[in-house]
C-alpha positions in Angstrom: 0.0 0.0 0.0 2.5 2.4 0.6 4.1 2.9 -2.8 0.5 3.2 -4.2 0.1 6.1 -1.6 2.9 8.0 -2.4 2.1 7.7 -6.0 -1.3 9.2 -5.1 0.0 11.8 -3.0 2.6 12.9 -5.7 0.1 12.9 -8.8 -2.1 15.2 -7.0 0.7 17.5 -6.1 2.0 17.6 -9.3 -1.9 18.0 -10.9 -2.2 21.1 -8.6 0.6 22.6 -9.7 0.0 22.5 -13.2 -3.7 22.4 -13.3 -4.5 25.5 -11.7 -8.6 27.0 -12.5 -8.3 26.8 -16.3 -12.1 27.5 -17.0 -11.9 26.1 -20.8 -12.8 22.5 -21.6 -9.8 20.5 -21.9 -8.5 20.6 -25.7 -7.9 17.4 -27.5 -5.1 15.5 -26.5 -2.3 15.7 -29.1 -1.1 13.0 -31.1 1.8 12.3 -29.4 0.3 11.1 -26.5 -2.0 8.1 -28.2 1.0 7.2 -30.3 2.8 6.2 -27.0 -0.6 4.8 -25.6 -0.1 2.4 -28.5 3.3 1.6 -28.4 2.2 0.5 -24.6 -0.7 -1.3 -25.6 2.0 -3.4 -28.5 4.8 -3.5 -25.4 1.9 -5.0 -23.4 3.8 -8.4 -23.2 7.1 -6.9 -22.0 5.8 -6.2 -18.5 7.2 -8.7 -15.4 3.5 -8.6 -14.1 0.0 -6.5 -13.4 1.7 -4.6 -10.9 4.4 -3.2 -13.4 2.3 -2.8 -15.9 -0.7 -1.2 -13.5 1.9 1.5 -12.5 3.5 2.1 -15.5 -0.1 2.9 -16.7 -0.3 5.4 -13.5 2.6 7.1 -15.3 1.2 7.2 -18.6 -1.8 8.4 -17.7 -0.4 11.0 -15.6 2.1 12.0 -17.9 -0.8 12.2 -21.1 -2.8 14.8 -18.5 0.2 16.8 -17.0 1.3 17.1 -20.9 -2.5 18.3 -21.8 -2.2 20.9 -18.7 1.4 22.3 -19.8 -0.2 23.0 -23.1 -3.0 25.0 -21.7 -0.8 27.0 -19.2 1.5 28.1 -22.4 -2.0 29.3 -24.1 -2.3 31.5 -21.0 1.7 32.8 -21.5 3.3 30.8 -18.8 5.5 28.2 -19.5 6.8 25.8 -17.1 9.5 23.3 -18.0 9.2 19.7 -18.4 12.2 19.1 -17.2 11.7 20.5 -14.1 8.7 18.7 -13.7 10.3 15.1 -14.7 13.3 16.7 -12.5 10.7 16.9 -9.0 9.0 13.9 -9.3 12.8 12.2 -9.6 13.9 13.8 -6.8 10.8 13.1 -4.2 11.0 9.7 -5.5 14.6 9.4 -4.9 13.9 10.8 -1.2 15.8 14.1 -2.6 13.1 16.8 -3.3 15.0 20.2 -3.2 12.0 22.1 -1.9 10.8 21.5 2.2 7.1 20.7 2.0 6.6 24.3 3.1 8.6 25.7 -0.1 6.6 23.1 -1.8 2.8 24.5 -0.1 4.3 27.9 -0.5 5.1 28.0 -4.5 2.0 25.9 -5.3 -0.1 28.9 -3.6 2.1 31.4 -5.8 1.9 29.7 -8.9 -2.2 29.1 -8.3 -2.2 33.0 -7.6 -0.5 33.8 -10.8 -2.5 31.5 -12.8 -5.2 33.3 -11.4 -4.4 36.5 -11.7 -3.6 36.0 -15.7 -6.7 34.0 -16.0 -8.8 37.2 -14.6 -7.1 39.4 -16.6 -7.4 36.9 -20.1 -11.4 37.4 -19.0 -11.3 40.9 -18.9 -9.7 41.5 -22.1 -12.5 39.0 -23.6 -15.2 40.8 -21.5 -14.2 44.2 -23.3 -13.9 42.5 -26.9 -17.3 41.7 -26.7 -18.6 44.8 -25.3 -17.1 47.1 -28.2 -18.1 43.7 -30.7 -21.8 44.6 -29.1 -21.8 48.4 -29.2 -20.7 48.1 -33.1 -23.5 45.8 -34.1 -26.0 47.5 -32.2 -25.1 50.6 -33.7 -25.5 48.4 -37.3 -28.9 47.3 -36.4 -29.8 50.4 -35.3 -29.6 52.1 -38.9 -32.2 49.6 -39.9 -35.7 50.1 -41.1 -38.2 50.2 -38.6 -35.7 49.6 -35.9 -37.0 51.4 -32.6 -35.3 52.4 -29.3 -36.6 52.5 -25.8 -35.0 54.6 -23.3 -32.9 51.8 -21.7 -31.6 51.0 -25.1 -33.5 47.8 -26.2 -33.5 47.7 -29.8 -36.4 46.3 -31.3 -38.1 45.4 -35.3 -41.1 44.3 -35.7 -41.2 41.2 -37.8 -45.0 39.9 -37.2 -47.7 42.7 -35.6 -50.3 41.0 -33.8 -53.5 42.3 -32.6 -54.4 40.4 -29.2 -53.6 42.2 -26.0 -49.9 42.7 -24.3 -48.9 41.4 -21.4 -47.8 43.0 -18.1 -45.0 42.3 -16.3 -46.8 40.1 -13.3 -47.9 38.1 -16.8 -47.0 34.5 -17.5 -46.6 34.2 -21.4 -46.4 31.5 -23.8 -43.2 32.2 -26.5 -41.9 30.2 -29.5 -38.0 32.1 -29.7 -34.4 31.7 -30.9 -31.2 33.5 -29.1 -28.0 33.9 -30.8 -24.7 35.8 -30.2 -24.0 38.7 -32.7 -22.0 36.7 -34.7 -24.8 34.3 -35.5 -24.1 31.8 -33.0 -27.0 29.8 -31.8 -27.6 28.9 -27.7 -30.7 28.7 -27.3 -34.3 27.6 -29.6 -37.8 26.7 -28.5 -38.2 26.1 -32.1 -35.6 22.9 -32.2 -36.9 21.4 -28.8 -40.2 21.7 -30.9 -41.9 22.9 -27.1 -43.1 26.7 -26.9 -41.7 28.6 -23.4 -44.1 29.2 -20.5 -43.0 31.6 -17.7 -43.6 34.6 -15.7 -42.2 37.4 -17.7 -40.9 39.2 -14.3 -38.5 36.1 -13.9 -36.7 36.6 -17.4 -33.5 38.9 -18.1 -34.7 42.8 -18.1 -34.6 43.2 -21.9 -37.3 40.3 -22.1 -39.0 41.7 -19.0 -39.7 45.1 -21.0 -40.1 43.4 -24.7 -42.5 40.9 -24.3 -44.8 44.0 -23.1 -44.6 45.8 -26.4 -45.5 43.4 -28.1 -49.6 42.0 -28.9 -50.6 38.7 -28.2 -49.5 37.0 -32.7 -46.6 39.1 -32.7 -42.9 38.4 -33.7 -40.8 40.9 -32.7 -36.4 40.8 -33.1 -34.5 42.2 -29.7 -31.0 42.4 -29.8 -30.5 43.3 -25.7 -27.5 45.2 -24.6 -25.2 43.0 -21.9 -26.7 45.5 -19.1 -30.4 43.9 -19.8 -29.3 40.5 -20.5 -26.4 39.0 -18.2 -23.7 41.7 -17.9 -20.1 40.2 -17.0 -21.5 37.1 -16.0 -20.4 34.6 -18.6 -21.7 30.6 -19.3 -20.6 28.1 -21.2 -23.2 29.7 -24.1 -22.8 33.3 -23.5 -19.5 35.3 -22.9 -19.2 38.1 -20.6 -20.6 41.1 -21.9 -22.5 40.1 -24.8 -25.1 41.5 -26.8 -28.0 39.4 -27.8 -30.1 38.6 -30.3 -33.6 37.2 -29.8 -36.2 36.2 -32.4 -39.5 36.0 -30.3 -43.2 35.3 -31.3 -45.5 35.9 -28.5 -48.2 33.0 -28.5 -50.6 33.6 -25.9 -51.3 35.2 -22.2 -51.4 32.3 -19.8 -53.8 32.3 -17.4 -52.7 31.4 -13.4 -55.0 28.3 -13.4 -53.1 27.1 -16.8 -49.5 28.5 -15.8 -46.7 25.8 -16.2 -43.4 25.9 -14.0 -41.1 28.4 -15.6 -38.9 26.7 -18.5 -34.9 25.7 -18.6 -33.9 28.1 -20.6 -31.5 31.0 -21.7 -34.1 33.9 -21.1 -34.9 32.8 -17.4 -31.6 31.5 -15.5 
């Protein structure tokens, strides 16, 4: 057991140190590493027994992830040396670590706050790309025939004019929409889950809030919602910080409270 535990112990030292917050989805492991899963898989025979071939997989495994993890820190502009690495886990091994666990403790917490600190300021940078993205294409859209303005700065065309009533706020509507980014990317469609939206319009981001109200019960109407009426800095897997959106929305019907369904899961109400 206890060479199994050191192992343990030194892969999640290691994994902290190099896999410190990165908010992407891990990339696509590069060739090299499935070449060399290969070459194992056809040296399978080599191996004494399990046990040497069990922790040589622990190293192969480990080695595929921490090579992953120094590829994403050197997208961020922070390159740490393989060497080094290969050089510590030698060392601790060999009962010869150069660092007390204290220096050890102490860099990991330096390194995570750089990592951090580059990581917030890689945000910010793509926080203000979209914002001036967004202020260009609304200023685009805004040129547009029958494009209208309200005094918070939702921009609004309408498509489709009904002639039923419009909601109020304290309303619960029924929607068929699509969102997209500026650039034409889709995250969100009623249309494609072939299932209108129900839910109280007070419970939506403001620029649905004060849209749906404009618009007659038959209508279609096309919002593109500055980030301050939609979600601001906050950012999602769908929707980066600071973007302006673009909704497509056909108002269906006015739902009464006794036929009011639970608010639905999508991007317009979270």
């Amino acid at each position: 057991m206890k060479p199994v535990l050191k192992m343990s112990v030194l892969a999640a030292t290691i994994l902290l140190a190099v896999g410190c917050q990165d908010e992407k989805a891990a990339e696509a492991q590069p060739e090299a590493p499935a070449k060399v899963e290969q070459v194992a898989s056809d040296a399978a025979t080599e191996f004494a027994s399990e046990n040497d071939k069990a922790a040589y997989a622990i190293g192969a495994s480990l080695a595929q992830y921490l090579s992953a993890n120094l590829d994403q820190q050197k997208e961020l502009g922070m390159t740490l040396d393989r060497e080094q690495v290969l050089a510590g886990v030698r060392d601790v091994f060999a009962g010869n670590s150069r660092l007390t666990p204290e220096e050890t403790q102490q860099t990991l917490q330096d390194l995570d706050k750089r990592v951090s600190e580059m990581m917030m300021a890689k945000a910010q940078e793509e926080a203000d790309k979209n914002s001036k993205v967004g202020d260009d294409f609304r200023a685009e859209f805004e040129k547009q025939e029958g494009v209208m303005k309200t005094d918070s700065g939702l921009l609004y065309q309408v498509e489709t004019q009904g002639e039923g009533e419009k909601p109020q706020a304290t309303d619960t509507v029924k929607v068929h929409y699509k969102g997209t980014l500026t650039d034409g990317t889709e995250f969100d469609s009623s249309y494609k889950r072939n299932q209108p939206a129900t839910f109280p319009l007070n419970q939506v981001i403001p620029g649905w809030t004060e849209g749906v109200q404009l618009m007659p019960v038959g209508s279609k109407f096309k919002f593109v919602i500055p980030p301050e009426l939609a979600y601001g800095s906050q950012a999602n897997p769908s929707i980066p910080a600071n973007s302006t959106l673009v909704f497509e929305v056909e108002l269906l019907d006015i739902v009464k409270s006794e036929q009011a369904a639970p608010a639905a899961e999508d991007e317009a109400t979270q």
